[in-house]
N, C-alpha and C positions, 0 to 999 in steps of 0.2 A: 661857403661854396655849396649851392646845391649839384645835389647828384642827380643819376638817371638810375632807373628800374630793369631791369630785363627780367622779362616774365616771359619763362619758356616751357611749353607743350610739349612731352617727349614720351614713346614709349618704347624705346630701343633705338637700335645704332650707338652706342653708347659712343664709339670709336669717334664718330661725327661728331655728337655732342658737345662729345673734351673738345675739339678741335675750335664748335663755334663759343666755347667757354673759353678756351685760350684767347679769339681773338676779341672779345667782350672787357678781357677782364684790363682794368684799368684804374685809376685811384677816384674818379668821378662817374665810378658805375657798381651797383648790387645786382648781384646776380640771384632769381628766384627761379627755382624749378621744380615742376610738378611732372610725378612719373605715375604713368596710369599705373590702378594699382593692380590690373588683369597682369601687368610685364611683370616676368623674376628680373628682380635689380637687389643684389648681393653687397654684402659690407663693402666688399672688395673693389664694386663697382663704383659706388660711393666715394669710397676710398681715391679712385682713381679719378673719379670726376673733379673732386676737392686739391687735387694735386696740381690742376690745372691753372691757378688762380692764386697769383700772389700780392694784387694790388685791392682786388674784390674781396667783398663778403658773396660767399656760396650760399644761400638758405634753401634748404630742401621745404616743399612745401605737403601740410598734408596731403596726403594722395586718395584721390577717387577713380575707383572701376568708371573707365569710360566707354560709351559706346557710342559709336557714331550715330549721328541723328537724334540721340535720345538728350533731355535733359541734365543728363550728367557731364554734358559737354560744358554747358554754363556751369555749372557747380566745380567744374575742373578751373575753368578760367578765374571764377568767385574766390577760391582757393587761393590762389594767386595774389589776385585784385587785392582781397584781405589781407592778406599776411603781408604782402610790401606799405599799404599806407596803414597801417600800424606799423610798423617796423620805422617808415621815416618819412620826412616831405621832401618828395624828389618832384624834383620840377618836370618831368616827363616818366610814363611806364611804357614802353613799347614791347608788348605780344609778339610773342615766334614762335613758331614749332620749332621742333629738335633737329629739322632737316633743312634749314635757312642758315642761311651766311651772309653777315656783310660785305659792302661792295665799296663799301668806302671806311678811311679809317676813322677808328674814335675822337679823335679830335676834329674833323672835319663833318662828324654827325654831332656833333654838341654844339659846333659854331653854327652848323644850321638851322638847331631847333632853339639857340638862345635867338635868331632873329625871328621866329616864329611863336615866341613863349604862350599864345593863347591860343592858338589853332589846335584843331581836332583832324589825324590823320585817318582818313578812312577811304575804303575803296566802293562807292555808293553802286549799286546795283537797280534793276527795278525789279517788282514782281507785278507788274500790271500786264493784261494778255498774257501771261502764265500761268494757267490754271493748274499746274499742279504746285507751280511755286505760293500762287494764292490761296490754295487748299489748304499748305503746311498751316497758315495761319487762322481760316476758316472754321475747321474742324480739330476736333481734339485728336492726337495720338496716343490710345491710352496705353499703351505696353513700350514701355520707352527702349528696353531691352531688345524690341523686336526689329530689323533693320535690314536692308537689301546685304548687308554686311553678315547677320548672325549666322546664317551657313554659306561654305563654299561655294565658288562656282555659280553658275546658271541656274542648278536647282535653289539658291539661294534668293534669288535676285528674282525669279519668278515667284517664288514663294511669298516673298515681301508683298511683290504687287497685286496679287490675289487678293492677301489679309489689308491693304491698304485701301484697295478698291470698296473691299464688302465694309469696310469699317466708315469709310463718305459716302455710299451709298444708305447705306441704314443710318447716318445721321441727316443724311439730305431728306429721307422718309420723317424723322421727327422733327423736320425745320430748325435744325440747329445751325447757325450762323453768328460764329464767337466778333466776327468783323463788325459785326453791329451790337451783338451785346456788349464787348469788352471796348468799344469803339478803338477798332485796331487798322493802324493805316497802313496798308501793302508797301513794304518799305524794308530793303535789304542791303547790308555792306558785309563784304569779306571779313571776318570776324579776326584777322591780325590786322592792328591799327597799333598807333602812337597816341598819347593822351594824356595831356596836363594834367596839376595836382587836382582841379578842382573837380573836372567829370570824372576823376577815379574816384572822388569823395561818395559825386552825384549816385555812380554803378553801388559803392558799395554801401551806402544810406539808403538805397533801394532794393535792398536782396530782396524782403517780405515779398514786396509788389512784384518784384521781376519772376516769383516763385510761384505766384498767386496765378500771374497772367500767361505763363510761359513753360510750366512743368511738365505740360500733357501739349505741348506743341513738335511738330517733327522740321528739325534742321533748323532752330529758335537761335541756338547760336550766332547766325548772321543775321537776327532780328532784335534782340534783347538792345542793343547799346545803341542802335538808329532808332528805333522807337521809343527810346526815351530820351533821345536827343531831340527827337522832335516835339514828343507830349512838352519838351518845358522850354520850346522854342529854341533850340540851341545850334539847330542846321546850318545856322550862318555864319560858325564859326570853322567849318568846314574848310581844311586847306585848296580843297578841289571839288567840287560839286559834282563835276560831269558824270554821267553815269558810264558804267563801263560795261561790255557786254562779251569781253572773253576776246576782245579783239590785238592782234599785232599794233593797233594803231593807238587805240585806247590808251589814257593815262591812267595810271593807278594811283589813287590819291594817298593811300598806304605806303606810297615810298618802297615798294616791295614788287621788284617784278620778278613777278609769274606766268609760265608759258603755258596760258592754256590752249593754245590753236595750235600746238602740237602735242599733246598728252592732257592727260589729267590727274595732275598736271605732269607737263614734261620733266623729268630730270636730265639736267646739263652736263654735256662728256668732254673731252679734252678736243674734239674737234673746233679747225681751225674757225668754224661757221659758227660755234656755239661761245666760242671766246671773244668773237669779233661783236656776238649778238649782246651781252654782257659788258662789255668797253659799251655801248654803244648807250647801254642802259644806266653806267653811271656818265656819261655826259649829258646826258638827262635828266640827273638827276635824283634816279634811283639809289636809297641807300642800302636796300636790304636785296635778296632774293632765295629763291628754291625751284627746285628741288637740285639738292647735293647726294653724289654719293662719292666722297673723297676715297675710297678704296681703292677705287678702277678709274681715281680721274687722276693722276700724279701730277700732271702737267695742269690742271686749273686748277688744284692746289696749291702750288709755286705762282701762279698768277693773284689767286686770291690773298695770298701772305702778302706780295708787293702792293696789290691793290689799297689794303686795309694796314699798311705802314709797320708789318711785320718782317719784312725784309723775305731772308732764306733761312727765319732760327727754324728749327726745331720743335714740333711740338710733343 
């Protein structure tokens, strides 16, 4: 019997966490999880996380200081990547953040990906007429630390775009264009996907190259695994093709909906509009979604337990 992978991105909500480790945990699933290493995460936490899972194997993964935009977003997911295909051959690894919940339950996500066993689930994007999304790839970002993120607030956020401005400016002056030296195709997917033993073989046989081509790039994380699904021809194993552009109408070929046209992204409340939106999502199709905050949501709590074939236990 092969299994499945769960490889989760987390750097607090711990509370949430358990919750989407309770409903993960199953006798045909491992559970991998990597905690940034900036978050305090305590024995105790641990402890509690590990208490969640009586059918799964828990494997904490080494942990990398992440920062958004920077290279250490792939070294975070590589982390991952690695530690589960060493650990076993599972016929699918599917990617989540700490703040996603299934919307269907385990057994009705294993029946769908055993009719699917070769497909590649991914949420395909474009960066073409996007020049700042063509730039991420254009020019180098050399301070990967540095981020619209690293300080608070607006003084943060401007801050970034000054240092990002003068840094493609001054490389525009020395005719630097990585798209032509690196021969790199404008080419982007949501960086939570689903994916067979063989492309997690492919990500993690290529660390060196994905290091080489991508360490000083900004936002590379949604560029690393479509760009080398295409360097070796492998687009057309793609569950869904279509590109998606943030839209209500749009398919997510990640199987994961996410509400960008009202937040970014939105998190889902117990409203009767946001349960309705969510029903609506898994007759669609949809197995996964986010953003959860189960604290303040009590009521699509008790939805998502029925949902994902948990009934009213307990977690």
């Amino acid at each position: 019997m092969k299994k499945h992978a769960y490889l989760i991105m987390a750097h607090g909500s711990y509370e949430q966490l358990g919750f989407l480790i309770s409903l993960l945990d199953h006798e045909k699933n491992d559970i991998f999880l990597h905690i940034d290493k900036k978050s305090t995460f305590t024995e105790l936490d641990q402890q509690k996380l590990q208490e969640k899972v009586e059918k799964s194997q828990l494997i904490f993964v080494p942990r990398v200081a992440v920062y958004w935009g920077g290279y250490s977003q792939i070294e975070a997911e590589m982390s991952l990547f690695k530690t589960a295909y060493q650990h076993g051959d599972y016929c699918f690894y599917h990617l989540l953040s700490g703040i996603d919940l299934p919307l269907q339950s385990q057994e009705t996500i294993h029946s769908f990906f055993e009719q699917h066993p070769d497909k590649v689930f991914l949420t395909m994007m474009t960066l073409d007429g996007d020049k700042e999304n063509v730039d991420r790839l254009k020019y180098y970002h050399l301070f990967g630390r540095l981020t619209p993120r690293t300080f608070p607030g607006i003084f943060g956020k401007a801050s970034f775009k000054i240092y990002r401005h003068t840094e493609v400016f001054l490389q525009k002056m020395l005719g630097i264009n990585r798209l032509k030296r690196d021969n790199l195709t404008p080419i982007k997917a949501a960086n939570w996907g689903s994916f067979p033993q063989d492309i997690v073989k492919l990500v993690v046989e290529s660390e060196k190259q994905i290091e080489q081509t991508f360490k000083y790039s900004f936002l590379a994380d949604e560029v690393f695994i479509p760009h080398l699904l295409n360097q070796k021809g492998l687009l057309g194993r793609l569950y869904d093709d279509n590109l998606s552009y943030d839209q209500k109408e749009d398919f997510q070929g990640n199987l994961r909906y996410i509400n960008w046209w009202d937040g970014n992204p939105y998190t889902w409340t117990d409203t009767e509009k946001d349960i309705s939106d969510l029903e609506e999502a898994r007759n669609l199709g949809y197995l996964f979604s986010r953003k959860f905050d189960i604290s303040s949501s009590p009521i699509l709590k008790d939805k998502i337990l029925i949902w994902t074939g948990r009934g009213s236990d307990s977690v």
